[in-house]
N, C-alpha and C positions, 0 to 999 in steps of 0.2 A: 242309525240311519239318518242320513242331511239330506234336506230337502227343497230345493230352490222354485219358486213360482212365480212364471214371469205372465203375463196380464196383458192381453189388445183389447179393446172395444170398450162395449160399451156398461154404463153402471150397472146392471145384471151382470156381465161377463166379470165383474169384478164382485161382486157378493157371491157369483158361485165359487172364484180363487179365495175367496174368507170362508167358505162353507170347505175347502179343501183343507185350508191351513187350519181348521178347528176342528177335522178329522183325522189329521197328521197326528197333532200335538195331542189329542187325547188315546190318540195310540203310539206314544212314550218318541214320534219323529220329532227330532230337532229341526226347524225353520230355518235355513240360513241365506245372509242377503246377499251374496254372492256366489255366481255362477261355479264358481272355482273351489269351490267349498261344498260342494253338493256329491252326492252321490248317485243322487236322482233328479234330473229336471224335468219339471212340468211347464208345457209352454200351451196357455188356455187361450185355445184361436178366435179371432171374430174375420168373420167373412163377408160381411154385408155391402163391401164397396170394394172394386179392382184396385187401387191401391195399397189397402190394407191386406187382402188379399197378397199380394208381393212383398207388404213387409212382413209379412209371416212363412212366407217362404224362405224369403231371405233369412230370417232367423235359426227357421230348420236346419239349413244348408250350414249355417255360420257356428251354430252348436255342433253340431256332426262333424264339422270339421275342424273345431278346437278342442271340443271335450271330445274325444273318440271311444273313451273307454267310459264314460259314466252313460246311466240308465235314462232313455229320451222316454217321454211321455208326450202326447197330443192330447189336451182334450178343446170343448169348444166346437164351436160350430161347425168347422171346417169338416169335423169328423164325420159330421150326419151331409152334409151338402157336397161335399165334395173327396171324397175317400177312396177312387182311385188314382187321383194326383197324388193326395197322401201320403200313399203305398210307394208310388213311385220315389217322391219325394225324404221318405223316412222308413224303408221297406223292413226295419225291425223295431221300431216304437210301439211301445203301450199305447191303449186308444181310452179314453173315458167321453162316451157320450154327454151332450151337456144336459141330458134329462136321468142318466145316471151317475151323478155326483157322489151319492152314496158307495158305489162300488171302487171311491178312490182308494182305498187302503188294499182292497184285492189286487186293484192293477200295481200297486206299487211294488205288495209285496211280490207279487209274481214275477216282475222285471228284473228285484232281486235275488230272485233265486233265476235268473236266465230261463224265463219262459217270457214269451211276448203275450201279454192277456188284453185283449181289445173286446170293450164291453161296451153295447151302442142301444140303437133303439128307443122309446117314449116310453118309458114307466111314469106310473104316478105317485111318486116321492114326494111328500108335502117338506118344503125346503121352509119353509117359515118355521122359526123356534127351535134351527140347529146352530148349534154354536160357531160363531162366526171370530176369526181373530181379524180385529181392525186393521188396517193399514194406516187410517187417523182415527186416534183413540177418542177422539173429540163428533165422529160423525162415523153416522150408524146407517148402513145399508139395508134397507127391509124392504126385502122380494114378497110382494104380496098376491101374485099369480102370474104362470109361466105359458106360452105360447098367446094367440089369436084367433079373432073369429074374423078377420080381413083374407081378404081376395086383388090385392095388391099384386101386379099381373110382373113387377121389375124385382119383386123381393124374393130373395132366397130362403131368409131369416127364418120366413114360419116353415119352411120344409124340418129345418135341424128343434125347432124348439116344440113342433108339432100344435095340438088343438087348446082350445084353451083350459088351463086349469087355475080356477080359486082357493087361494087357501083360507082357509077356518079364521074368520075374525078374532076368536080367545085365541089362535095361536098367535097371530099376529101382534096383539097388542101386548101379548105377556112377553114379547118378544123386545117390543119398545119400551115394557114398564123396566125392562130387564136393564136395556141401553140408557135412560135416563136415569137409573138409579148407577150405573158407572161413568157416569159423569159426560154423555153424550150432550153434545145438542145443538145439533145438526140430524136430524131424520129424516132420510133421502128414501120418500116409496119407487118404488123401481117394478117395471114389467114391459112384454112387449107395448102395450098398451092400457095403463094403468086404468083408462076412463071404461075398458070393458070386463074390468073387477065385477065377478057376481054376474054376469050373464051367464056363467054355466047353472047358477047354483040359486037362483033370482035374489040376489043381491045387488048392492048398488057401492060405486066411490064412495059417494057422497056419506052412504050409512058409514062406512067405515071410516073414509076422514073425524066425521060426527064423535065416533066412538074414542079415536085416537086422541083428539085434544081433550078427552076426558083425563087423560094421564098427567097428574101433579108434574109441576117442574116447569122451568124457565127455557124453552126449548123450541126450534123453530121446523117445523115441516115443511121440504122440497118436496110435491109431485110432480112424477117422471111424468114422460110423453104420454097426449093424449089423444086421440083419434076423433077426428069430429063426429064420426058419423056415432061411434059408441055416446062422446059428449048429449048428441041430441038427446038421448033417451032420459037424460040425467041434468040436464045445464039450468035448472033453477034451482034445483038444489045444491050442485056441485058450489052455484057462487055465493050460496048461501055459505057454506061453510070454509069457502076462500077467506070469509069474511073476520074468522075467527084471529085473533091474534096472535096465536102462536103459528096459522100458516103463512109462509111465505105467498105476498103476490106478487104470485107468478104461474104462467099458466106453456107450458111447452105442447104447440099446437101445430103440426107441420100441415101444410098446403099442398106443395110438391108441385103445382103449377096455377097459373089464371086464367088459364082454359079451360072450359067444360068439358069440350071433346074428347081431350087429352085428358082430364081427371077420369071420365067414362072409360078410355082405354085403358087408362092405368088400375080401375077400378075399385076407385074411390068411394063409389058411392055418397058422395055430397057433390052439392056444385057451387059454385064461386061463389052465389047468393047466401047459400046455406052459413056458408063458412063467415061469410061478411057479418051474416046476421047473427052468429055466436060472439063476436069478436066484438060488435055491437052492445049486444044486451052483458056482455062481461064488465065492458068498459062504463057502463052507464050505473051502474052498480055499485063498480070497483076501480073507480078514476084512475089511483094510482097502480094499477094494474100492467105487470113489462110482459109482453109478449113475446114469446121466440117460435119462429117458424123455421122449417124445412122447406127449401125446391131443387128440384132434380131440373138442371139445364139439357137439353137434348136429349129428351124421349123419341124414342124411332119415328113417333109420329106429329111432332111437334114442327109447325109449319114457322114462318116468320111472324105472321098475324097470331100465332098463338104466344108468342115470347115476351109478343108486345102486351098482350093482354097481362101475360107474367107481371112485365117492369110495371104496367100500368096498376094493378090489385099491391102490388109489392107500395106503391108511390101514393095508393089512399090510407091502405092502412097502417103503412109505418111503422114495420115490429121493433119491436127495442132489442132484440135479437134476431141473425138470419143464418141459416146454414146452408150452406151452397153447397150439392154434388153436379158434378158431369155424369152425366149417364153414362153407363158401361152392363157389357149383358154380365148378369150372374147365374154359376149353374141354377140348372131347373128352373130359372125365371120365364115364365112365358111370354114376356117381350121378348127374351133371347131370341125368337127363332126368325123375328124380324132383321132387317139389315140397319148398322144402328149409320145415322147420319153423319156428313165431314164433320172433323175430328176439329178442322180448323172453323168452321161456321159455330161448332160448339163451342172452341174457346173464342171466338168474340163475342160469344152470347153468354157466355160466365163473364168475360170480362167487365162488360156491361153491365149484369147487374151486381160484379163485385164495387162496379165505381160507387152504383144507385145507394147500394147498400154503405158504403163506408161515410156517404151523402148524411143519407137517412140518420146513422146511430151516431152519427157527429154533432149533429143539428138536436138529436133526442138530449143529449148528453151534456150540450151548453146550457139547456135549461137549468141542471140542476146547477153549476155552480152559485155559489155563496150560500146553497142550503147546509141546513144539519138534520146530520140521521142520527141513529142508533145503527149501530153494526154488529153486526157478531162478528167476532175473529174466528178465522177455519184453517187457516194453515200460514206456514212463510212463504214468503213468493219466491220463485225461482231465480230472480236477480234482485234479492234483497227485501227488506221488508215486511210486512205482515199483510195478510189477506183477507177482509172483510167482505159481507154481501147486509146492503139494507135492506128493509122490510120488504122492498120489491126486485129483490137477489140482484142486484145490483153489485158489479165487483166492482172494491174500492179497495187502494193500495194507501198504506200508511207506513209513515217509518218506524216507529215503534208499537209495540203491542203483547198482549200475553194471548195465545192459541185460547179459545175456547170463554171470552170474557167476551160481554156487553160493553162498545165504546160511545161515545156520543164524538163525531167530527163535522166538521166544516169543511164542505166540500170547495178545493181552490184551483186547480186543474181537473182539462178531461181531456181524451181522446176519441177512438169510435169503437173502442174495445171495452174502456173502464174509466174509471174516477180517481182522481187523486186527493188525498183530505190528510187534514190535521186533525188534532183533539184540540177536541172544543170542552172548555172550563166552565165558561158563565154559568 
């Protein structure tokens, strides 16, 4: 049996497609990296934003109508959030909820033997400490707890991934002693919200970060997104152990507006203040410290004075990363049921602060040249090159390099995206 998995979203949606391909492979399926070669395709949905949404449709439609005869599988968000388009969409595919990841080898087998088996719903499956087959053999994905305890009134997400659950700290870490002893090192923590680790369980990041760089090895730590309002319970300790060597500074902290109104609507539960004042005491700490934020343009309720407030929080604090969405309803989001705003007023208000933004990490990004870092290499770049991140995950593109080696360069170009550098000798 050949098995093809193809992958949208985000870094959880892609440790649950390694937790599938390392339940294939230890039930004698073969992996293969083309469509065409399969017998069964797996397309694992994310749904968190209207466009992606469409390119996943589009995918559906595009597989059913070149492969007619091999075995479709759905799993992914799409499944739990939206499953009578689904139906519509793919009215004889396999379903694998993404809280049942476990039951991949029932769906598959069942497809091949011509039964359609669609397995959904929130089990509590502890996903830490199953075998995961890498996609880069050099960086290891470790899911350290699945859903949220947010009340985020535009997000779908926590309908399909459900309440929060923590996994066991020994599972976790034997999990990464496992990945640094085969030669990882890059270890990317991933969750909806990785800062409300241990709120089910009363644990904390922080302990767990703690425990993590206990593990020998030359190794750097990415944590995923993190949620202010969880941050507060935890934010002198969490920068305590930012401070550690082997973690990346870096801290992924979405905002989503500089309105308070519109944060309260959206139900955020922090207010602009709050969030200035984490971003504050992080940076006073941790100088070198690159922030990346999230804003959502055009909330249904988002006036002109509130965008302005946007560009204005966006223009003191200056992230060194920004992710811009336009607003679009998503099922069961309970902004949906509001009327969302011109479509054109939104995109000159993305336009705006895509200018603000390209301003900003342009301006961030001249500083560094003529320095030298230390970089880890993580991958080749897609038009050439090798791809490094420095201590404050910083992307920097080099012409030569070996995957998974420490380089020391000299930073001589940039742009508002990334770095360009040489290797540096002296």
């Amino acid at each position: 049996m050949k098995v093809y998995i193809d992958t949208f979203g985000c870094t959880f949606n892609q440790g649950d497609s390694q937790i599938m391909a390392g339940l294939l492979q230890e039930d004698n399926a073969q992996l293969v990296s083309k469509m065409e070669d399969a017998d069964v395709i797996i397309l694992n949905t994310c749904y968190v934003k209207q466009p992606t949404e469409q390119k996943v449709i589009n995918r559906i439609k595009k597989v059913q109508e070149q492969f007619p005869d091999k075995k479709l599988i759905i799993s992914g968000c799409m499944v739990e959030i939206d499953p009578d388009k689904l139906k519509k969409a793919a009215p004889s595919a396999g379903w694998i909820g993404p809280r049942q990841i476990k039951s991949t080898i029932d769906v598959v087998k069942s497809c091949m033997n011509d039964k359609t088996s669609r397995i959904t719903g929130h089990s509590d499956d502890i996903k830490a400490g199953l075998l995961k087959i890498r996609f880069n053999p050099f960086v290891h994905i470790s899911q350290i707890c699945e859903g949220c305890v947010g009340r985020c009134t535009y997000c779908c997400t926590r309908f399909a991934r459900g309440k929060l659950q923590s996994y066991p700290v020994e599972d976790i870490k034997k999990e990464i002693e496992s990945a640094v002893e085969d030669g990882c090192v890059e270890i990317q923590l991933t969750a909806q919200d990785t800062a409300a680790y241990g709120m089910d369980t009363g644990g904390k990041l922080s302990e767990l970060i703690k425990e993590i760089t206990t593990i020998p090895g030359d190794f750097r730590l990415r944590v995923g997104m993190m949620h202010p309002k969880s941050m507060m319970r935890d934010l002198d300790e969490l920068i305590e152990v930012f401070m550690h060597k082997n973690v990346y500074n870096f801290m992924h902290i979405p905002i989503q507006s500089g309105s308070d109104p519109v944060l309260n609507h959206m139900g955020r539960d922090h207010t602009v203040v709050q969030y200035k004042d984490i971003i504050s005491k992080v940076r006073e700490k941790i100088p070198e410290i690159s922030i990346a934020t999230d804003i959502i343009v055009g909330y249904p309720t988002e006036t002109d004075e509130d965008f302005e407030d946007t560009l204005k929080l966006i223009g003191d604090i200056k992230p060194n990363f920004i992710h811009i969405s336009k607003y679009r309803h998503r099922p069961k989001a309970i902004s949906s049921s509001m009327p969302e705003i011109d479509h054109n007023i939104m995109k000159k208000r993305s336009k705006a602060l895509n200018d603000l933004k390209s301003k900003i990490l342009y301006q961030n990004n001249l500083a560094e040249i003529g320095k030298v870092y230390e970089i880890l290499i993580t991958e080749k770049g897609s038009k050439g090159g090798y791809i490094g991140r420095t201590d404050s995950y910083k992307h920097v593109v080099i012409e030569n390099g070996e995957i998974g080696t420490f380089v020391k360069v000299k930073i001589d170009e940039v742009t508002s995206t990334y770095l360009k550098g040489t290797i540096y000798d002296n």
